[in-house]
mmCIF file of the C-alpha atoms, coordinates in Angstrom:
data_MODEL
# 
_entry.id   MODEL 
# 
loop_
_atom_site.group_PDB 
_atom_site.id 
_atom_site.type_symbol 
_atom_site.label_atom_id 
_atom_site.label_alt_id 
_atom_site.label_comp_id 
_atom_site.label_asym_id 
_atom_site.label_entity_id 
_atom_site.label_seq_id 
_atom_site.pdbx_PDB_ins_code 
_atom_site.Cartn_x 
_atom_site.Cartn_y 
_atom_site.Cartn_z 
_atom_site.occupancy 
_atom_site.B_iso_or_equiv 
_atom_site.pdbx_formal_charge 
_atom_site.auth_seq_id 
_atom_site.auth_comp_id 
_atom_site.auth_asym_id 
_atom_site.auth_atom_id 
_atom_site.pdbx_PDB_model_num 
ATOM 1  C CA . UNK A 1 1  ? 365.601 82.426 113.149 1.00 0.00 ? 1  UNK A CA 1 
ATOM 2  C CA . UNK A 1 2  ? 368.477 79.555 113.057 1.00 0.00 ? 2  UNK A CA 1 
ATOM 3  C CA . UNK A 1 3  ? 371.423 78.639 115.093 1.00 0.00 ? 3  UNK A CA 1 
ATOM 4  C CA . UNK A 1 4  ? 374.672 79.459 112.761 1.00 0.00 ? 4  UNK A CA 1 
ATOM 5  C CA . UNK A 1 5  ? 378.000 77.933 113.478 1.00 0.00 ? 5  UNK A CA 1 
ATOM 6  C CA . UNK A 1 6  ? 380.872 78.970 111.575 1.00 0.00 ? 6  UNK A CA 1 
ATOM 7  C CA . UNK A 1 7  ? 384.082 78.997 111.573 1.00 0.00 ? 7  UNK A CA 1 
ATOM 8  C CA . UNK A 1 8  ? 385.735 82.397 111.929 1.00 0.00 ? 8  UNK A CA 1 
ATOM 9  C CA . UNK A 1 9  ? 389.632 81.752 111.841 1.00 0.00 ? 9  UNK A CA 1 
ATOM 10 C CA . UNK A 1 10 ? 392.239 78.598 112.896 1.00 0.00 ? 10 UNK A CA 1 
ATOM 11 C CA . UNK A 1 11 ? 390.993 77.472 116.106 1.00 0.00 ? 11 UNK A CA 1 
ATOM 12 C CA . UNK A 1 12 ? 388.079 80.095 116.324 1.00 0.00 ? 12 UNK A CA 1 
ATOM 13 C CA . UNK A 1 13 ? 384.652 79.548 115.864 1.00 0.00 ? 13 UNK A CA 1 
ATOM 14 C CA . UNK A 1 14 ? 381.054 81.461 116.588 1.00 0.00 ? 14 UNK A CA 1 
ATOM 15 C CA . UNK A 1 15 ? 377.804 80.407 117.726 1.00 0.00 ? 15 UNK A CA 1 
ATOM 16 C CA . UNK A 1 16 ? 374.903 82.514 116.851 1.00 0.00 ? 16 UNK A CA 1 
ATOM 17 C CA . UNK A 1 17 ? 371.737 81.897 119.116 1.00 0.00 ? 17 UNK A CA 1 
ATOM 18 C CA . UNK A 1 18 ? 370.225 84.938 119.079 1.00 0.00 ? 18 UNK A CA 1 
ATOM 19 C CA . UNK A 1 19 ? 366.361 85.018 119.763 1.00 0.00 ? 19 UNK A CA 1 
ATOM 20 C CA . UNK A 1 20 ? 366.525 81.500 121.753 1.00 0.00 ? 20 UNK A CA 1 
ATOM 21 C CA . UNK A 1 21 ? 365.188 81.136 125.463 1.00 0.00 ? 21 UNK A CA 1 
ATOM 22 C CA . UNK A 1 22 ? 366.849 78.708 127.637 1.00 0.00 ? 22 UNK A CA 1 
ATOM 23 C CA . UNK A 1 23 ? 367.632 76.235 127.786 1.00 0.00 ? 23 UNK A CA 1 
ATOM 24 C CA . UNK A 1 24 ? 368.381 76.363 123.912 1.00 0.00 ? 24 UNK A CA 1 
ATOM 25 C CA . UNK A 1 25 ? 371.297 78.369 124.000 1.00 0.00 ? 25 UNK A CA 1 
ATOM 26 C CA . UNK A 1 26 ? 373.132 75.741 126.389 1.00 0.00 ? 26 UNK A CA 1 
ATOM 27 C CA . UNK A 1 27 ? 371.979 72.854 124.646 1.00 0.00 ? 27 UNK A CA 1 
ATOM 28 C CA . UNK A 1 28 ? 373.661 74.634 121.502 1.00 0.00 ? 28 UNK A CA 1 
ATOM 29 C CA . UNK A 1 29 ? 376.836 75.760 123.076 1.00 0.00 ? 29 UNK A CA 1 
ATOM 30 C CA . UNK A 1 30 ? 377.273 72.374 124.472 1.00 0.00 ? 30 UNK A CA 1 
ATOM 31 C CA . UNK A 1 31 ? 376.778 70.548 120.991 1.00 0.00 ? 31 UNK A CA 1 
ATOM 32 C CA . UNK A 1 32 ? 379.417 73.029 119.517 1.00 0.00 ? 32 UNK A CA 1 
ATOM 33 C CA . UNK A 1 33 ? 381.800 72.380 122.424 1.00 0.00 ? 33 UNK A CA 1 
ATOM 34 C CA . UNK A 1 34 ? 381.393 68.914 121.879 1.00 0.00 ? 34 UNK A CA 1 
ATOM 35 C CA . UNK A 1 35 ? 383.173 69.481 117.921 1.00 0.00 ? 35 UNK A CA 1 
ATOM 36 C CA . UNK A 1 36 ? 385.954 71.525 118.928 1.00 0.00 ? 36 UNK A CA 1 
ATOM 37 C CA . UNK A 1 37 ? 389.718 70.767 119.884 1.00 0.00 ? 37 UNK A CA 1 
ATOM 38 C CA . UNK A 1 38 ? 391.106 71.445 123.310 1.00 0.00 ? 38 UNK A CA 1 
ATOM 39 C CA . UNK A 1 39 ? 392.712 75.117 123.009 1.00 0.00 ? 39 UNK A CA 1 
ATOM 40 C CA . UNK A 1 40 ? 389.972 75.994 120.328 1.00 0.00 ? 40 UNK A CA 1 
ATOM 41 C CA . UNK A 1 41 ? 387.794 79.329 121.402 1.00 0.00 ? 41 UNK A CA 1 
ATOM 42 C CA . UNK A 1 42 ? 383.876 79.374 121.013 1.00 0.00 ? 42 UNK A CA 1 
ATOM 43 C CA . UNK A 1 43 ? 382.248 82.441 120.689 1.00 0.00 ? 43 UNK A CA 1 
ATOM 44 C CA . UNK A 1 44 ? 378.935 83.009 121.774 1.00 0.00 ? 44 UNK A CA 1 
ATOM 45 C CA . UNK A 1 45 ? 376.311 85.237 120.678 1.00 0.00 ? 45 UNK A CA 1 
ATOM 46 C CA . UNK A 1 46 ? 372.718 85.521 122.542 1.00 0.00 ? 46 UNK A CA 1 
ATOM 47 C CA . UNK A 1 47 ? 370.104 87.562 123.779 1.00 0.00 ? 47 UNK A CA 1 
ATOM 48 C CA . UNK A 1 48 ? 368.747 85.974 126.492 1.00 0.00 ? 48 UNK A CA 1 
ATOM 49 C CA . UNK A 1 49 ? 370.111 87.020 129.751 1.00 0.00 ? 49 UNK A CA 1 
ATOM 50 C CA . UNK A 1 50 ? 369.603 84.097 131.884 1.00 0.00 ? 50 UNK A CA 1 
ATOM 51 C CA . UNK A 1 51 ? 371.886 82.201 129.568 1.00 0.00 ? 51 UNK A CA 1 
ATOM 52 C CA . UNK A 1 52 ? 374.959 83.519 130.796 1.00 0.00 ? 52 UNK A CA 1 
ATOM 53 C CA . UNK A 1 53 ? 374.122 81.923 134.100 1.00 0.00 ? 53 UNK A CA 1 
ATOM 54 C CA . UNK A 1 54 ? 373.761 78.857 132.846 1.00 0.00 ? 54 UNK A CA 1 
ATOM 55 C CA . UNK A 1 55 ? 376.219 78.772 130.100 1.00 0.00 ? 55 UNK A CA 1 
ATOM 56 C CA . UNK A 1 56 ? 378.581 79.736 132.535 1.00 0.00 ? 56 UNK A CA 1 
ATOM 57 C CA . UNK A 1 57 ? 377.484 76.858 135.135 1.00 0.00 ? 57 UNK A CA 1 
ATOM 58 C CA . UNK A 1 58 ? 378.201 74.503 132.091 1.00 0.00 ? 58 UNK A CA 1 
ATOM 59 C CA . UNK A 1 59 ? 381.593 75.461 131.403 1.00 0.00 ? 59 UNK A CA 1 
ATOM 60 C CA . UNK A 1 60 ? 382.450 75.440 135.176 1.00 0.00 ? 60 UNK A CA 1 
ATOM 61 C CA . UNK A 1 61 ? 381.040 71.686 135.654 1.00 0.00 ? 61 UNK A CA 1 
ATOM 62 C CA . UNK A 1 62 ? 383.200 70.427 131.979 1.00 0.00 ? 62 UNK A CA 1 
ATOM 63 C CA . UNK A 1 63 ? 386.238 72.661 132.803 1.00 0.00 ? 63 UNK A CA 1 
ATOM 64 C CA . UNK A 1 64 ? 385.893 74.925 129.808 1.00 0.00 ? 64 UNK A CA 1 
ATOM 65 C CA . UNK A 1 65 ? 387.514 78.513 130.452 1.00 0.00 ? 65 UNK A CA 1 
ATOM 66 C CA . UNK A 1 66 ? 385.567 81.752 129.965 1.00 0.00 ? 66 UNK A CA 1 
ATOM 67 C CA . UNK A 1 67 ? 387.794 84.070 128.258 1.00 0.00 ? 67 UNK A CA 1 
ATOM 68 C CA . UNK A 1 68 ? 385.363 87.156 128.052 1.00 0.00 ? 68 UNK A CA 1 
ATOM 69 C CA . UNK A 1 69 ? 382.628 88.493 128.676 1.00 0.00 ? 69 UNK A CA 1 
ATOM 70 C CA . UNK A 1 70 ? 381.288 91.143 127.167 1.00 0.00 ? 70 UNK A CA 1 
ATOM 71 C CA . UNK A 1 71 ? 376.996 92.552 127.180 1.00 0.00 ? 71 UNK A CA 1 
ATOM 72 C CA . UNK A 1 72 ? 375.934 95.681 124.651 1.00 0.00 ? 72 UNK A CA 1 
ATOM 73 C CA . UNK A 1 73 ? 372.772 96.816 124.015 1.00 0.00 ? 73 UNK A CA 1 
ATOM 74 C CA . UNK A 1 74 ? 371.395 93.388 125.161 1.00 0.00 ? 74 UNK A CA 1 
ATOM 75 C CA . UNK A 1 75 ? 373.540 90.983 123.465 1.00 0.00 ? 75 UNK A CA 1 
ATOM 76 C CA . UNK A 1 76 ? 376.044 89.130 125.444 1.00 0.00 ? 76 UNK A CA 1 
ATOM 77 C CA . UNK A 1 77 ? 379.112 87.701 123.955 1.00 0.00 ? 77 UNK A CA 1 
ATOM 78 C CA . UNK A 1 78 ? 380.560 84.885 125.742 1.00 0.00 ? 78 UNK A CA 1 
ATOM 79 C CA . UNK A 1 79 ? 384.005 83.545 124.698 1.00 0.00 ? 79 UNK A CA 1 
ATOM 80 C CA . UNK A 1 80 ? 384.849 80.222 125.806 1.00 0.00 ? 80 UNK A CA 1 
ATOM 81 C CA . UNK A 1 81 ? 388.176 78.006 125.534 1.00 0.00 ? 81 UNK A CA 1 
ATOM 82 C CA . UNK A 1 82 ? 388.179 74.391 125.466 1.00 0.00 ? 82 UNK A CA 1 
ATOM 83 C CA . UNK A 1 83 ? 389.833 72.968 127.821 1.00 0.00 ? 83 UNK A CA 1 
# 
C-alpha cells in the first residue's frame, strides 16, 4: 500500500490514498496541495469515509474549491481546485 501522486494532464494531478484511515488521507491531500499552482485541480482517491468530512473541512478553512464529488462502490473521488 503507498500514497501515489502523479500527474495526469497540464494543471491536473491525482492523489491515490486508498486503504489509509484518517487522518492520513488529509495529511496527504494537504502536502499535495501545498505543490500545486493556484487554478491547478487535485484529485482525490480514498476509501475511508470519514475523510470526506475532513478533507472537506480542510479545503473550507485554506479556501480551496471542491469541484466534485463523486462515491462508487466505496471509493470517493474528491476533486479539488486551488485556490
Amino acid at each position: 500500500m503507498a500514497v501515489k501522486f502523479e500527474k495526469k494532464a497540464e494543471g491536473h494531478y491525482m492523489l491515490d490514498v486508498l486503504g489509509y484511515v484518517c487522518p492520513h488521507p488529509q495529511i496527504y491531500t494537504k502536502k499535495a496541495m501545498e505543490k500545486l499552482s493556484p487554478g491547478d485541480v487535485l484529485e482525490v482517491v480514498f476509501d475511508n469515509p470519514s475523510s470526506s468530512e475532513t478533507i472537506g473541512a480542510m479545503c473550507e478553512r485554506e479556501g480551496h474549491k471542491i469541484l466534485e464529488r463523486h462515491m462508487e462502490g466505496g471509493k470517493f473521488t474528491l476533486k479539488i481546485q486551488k485556490q
